[in-house]
N, C-alpha and C positions, 0 to 999 in steps of 0.2 A: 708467661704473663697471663694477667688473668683480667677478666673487661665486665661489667654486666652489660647484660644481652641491650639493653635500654643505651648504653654507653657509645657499642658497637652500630646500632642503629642509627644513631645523630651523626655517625661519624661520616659513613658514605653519603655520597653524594646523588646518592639512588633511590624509589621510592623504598616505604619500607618493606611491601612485596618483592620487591627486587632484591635487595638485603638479605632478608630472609631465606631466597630462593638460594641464595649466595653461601649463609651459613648452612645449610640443608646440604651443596655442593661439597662445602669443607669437610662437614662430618662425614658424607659419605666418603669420600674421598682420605678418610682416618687423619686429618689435618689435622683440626680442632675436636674438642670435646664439648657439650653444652651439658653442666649441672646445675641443676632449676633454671635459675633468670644468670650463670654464671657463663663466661663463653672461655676456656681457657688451649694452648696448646694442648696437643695429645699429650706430650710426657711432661709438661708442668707435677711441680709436685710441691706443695712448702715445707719449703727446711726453717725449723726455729732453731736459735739458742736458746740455753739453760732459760733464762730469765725470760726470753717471748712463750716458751713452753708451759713455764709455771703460770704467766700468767693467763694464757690460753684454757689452761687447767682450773685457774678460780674463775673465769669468766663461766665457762664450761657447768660447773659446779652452782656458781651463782645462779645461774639461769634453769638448772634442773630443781633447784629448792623451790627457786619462784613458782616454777609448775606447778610444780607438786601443789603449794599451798593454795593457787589459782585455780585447779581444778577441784579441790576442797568443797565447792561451793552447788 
């Protein structure tokens, strides 16, 4: 499963110092993984089908053209 970090925080019932001190526990402890603002188990992985891949792929694609064009400037 996979939570943002912002998700994981509203969830406890603890400051969000505490929380944080918590995920800090996990990671080191190889529990969980944090990528960017992302907090997922260690061996989380996503699996797509054919059809969530492809479209994975033109989002993927969509958003490198818009770069491109947005840095253009």
């Amino acid at each position: 499963m996979v939570f943002l970090k912002i998700e994981v925080l509203s969830k406890f019932k603890l400051s969000q110092k505490e929380t944080l001190e918590l995920l800090d526990l996990f990671i080191a402890n190889n529990e969980i993984r944090l990528e960017g603002n992302l907090v997922a188990e260690k061996d989380f992985v996503a699996n797509y089908d054919k059809k969530q891949l492809a479209e994975k792929e033109r989002i993927e694609k969509a958003f490198i053209r818009r770069r491109i064009h947005t840095t253009d400037y």
